[in-house]
C-alpha positions in Angstrom: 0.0 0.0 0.0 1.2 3.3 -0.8 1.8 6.3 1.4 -1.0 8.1 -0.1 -3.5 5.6 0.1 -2.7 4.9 3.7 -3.0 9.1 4.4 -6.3 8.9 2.9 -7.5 6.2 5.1 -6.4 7.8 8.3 -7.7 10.9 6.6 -11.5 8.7 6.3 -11.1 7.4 10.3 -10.4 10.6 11.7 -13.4 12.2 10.0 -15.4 9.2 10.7 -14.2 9.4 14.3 -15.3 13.2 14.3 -18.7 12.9 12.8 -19.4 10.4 15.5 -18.3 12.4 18.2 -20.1 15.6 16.5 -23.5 13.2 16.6 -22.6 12.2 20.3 -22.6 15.8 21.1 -25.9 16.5 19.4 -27.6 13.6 20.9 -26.0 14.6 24.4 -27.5 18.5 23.8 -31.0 17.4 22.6 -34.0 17.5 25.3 -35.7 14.4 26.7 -38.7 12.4 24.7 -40.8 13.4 27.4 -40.4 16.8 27.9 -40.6 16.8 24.1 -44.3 15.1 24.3 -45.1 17.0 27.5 -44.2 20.6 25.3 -46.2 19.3 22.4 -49.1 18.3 24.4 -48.9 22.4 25.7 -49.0 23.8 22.5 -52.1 21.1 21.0 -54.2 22.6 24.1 -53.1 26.3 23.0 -54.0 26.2 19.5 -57.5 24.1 20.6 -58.5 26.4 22.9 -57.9 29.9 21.5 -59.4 29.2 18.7 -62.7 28.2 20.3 -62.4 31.2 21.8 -62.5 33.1 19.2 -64.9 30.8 17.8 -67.8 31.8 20.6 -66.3 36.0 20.3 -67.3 35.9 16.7 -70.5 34.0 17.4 -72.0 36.5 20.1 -70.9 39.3 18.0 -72.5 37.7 14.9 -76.0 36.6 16.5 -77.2 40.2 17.4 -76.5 41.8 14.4 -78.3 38.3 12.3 -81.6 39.0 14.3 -81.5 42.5 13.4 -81.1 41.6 9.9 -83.7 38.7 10.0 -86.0 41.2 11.4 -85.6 44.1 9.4 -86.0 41.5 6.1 -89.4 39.9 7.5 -90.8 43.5 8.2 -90.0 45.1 4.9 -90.8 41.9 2.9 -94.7 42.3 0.9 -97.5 39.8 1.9 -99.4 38.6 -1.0 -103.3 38.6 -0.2 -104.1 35.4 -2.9 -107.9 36.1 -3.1 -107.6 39.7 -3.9 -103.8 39.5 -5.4 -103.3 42.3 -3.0 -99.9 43.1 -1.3 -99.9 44.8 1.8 -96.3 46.1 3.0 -96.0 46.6 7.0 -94.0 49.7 8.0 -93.3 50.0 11.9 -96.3 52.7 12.4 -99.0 52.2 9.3 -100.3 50.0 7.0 -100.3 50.3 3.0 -102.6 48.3 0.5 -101.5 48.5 -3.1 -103.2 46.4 -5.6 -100.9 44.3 -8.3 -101.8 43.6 -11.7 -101.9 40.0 -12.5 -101.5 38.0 -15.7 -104.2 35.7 -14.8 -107.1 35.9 -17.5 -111.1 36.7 -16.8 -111.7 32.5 -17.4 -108.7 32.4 -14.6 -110.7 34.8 -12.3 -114.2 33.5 -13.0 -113.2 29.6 -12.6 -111.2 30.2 -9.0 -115.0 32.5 -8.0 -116.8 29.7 -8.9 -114.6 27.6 -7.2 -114.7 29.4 -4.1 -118.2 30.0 -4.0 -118.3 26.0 -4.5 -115.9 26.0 -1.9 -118.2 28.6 0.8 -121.5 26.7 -0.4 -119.8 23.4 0.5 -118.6 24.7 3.8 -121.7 26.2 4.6 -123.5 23.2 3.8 -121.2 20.8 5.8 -122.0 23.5 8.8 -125.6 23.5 8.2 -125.3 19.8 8.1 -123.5 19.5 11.4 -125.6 22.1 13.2 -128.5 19.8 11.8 -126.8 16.8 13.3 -126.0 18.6 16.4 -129.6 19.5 16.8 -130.8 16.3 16.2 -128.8 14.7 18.7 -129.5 17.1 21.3 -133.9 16.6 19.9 -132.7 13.1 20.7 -131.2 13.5 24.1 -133.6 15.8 24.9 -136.4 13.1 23.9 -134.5 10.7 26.0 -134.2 12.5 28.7 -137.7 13.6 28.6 -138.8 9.8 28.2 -136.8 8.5 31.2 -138.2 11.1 33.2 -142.0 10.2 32.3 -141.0 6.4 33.0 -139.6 7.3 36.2 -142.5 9.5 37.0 -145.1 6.9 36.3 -142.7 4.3 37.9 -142.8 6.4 41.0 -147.1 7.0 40.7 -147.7 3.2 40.1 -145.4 2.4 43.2 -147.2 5.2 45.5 -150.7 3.7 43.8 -149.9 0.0 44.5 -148.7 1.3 48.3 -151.9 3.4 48.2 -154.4 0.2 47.7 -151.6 -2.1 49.5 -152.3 0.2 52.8 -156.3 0.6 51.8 -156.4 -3.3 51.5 -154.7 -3.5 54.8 -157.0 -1.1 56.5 -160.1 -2.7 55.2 -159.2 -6.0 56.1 -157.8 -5.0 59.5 -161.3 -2.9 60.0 -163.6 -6.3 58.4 -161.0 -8.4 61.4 -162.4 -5.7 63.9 -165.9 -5.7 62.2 -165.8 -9.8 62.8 -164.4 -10.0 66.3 -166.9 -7.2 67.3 -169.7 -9.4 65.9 -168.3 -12.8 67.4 -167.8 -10.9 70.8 -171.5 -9.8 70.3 -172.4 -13.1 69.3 -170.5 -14.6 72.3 -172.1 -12.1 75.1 -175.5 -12.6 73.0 -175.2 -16.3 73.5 -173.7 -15.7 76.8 -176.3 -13.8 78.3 -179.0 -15.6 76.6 -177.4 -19.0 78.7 -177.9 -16.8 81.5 -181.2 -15.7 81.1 -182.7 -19.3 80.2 -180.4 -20.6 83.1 -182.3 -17.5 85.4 -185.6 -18.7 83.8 -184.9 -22.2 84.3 -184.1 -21.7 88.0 -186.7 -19.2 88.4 -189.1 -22.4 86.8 -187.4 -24.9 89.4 -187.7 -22.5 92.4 -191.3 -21.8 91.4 -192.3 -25.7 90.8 -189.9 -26.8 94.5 -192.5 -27.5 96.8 -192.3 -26.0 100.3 -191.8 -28.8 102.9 -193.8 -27.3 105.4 -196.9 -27.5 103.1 -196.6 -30.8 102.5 -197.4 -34.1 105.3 -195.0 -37.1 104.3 -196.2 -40.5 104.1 -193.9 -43.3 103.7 -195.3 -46.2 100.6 -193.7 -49.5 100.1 -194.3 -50.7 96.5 -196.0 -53.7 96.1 -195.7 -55.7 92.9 -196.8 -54.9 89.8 -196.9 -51.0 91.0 -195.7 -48.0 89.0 -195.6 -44.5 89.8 -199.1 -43.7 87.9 -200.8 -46.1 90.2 -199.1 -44.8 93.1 -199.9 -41.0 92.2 -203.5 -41.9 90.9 -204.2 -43.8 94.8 -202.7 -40.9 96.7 -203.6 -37.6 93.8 -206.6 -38.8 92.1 -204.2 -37.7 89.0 -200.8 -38.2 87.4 -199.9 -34.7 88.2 -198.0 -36.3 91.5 -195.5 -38.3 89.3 -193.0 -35.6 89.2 -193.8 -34.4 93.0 -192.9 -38.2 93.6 -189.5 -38.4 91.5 -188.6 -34.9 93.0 -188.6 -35.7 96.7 -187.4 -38.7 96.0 -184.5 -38.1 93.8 -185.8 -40.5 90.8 -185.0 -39.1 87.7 -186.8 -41.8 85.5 -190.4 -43.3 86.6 -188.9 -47.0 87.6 -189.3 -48.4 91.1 -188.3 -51.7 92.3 -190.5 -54.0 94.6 -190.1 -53.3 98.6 -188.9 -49.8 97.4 -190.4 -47.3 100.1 -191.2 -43.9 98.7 -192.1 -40.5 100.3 -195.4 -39.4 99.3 -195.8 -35.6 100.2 -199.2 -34.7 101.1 -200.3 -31.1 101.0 -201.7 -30.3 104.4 
């Protein structure tokens, strides 16, 4: 190898050598990765957040001066009137109607009056119809109304009838009761007192047919065979009027006697 050749290499490794230690020195002087991030990171959350900020500025500037403009075009803007292709333009204090030639033609014009008055006789028709209906129903309502109130009515007169003759029926047949057990009662003290008066008569007939013992002599009579009480009265009375003076003081209560049967005859003295 020459001299030269060999120059030039040691030439090439020294400036190899001092590139190397030029990049070691950049490297060295260069800031960390993260503080690199962390300076980034900064300046991303600079840029996002004045903008916004200007953003919202312009916006509140903008809005009052668009609703001035919005209003100022809706108030000077023309309304068209269609029926009467009218235009009436609103200023802030009065009120201005100027009428606009059209380019419509008289068939135009008479087709949309005819249509219109189709149009209001329709209407009023389909109003007259349902004010009809309407009336109808309330006739109806009314009618129903009225009918309920003439059932319950006459509901409320049949009931107070029916308790009417229920509470006559009652009274008539409690008063015919009343009329009945007065009569039986009647009947009863009738029948009652008419016991007593035939019992008074019949004691009043006894007391007056009782003989008085002190009128009357008593002879004792033994009956013989074959006697009866008509013999005996006819031999002591001359009559058969003393068979029943006979039975009475003797206590007989039919006209049989037995033989050796010994009898009181009362005499009259």
């Amino acid at each position: 190898m020459s001299q030269v050749q060999k120059n030039e290499k040691e030439n090439d490794q020294a400036g190899e050598l001092g590139s190397r230690i030029e990049r070691h020195k950049a490297k060295s002087s260069l800031p960390k990765r993260s503080k690199i991030h962390k300076n980034k990171k900064k300046k991303s959350k600079a840029k996002i957040k004045f903008p916004i900020i200007q953003f919202l500025s312009l916006f509140f500037i903008l809005l009052p001066i668009g609703f001035y403009g919005l209003n100022t075009y809706f108030q000077d803007r023309p309304v068209r009137v269609t029926n009467s292709d009218q235009v009436v333009v609103n200023n802030n204090e009065e009120e201005v109607t100027e009428t606009i030639p059209t380019t419509a033609t008289a068939d135009d014009l008479k087709d949309n009056k005819e249509k219109d008055s189709e149009k209001a006789v329709a209407e009023k028709e389909k109003e007259e119809a349902k004010a009809k209906a309407e009336e109808e129903e309330k006739r109806k309502q009314e009618e129903q109304a009225k009918k309920k109130d003439e059932e319950k009515a006459k509901a409320q007169q049949e009931a107070e009838e029916k308790a009417k003759a229920q509470q006559e029926a009652e009274e008539k047949a409690k008063t015919q009761q009343e009329a009945e057990e007065r009569a039986k009662a009647q009947q009863i003290a009738d029948e009652k007192a008419k016991k007593e008066a035939a019992e008074k008569k019949k004691a009043a007939e006894i007391q007056a047919a009782k003989p008085d013992k002190d009128e009357y002599k008593v002879v004792l009579h033994t009956v013989q065979s074959e006697e009866t009480l008509f013999r005996i009265s006819m031999n002591y009375y001359k009559s058969q009027e003393g068979i029943a003076l006979i039975r009475e003081w003797n206590g007989l209560k039919g006209n049989e006697i037995s033989n050796g049967q010994v009898l009181k005859i009362p005499i009259k003295k």
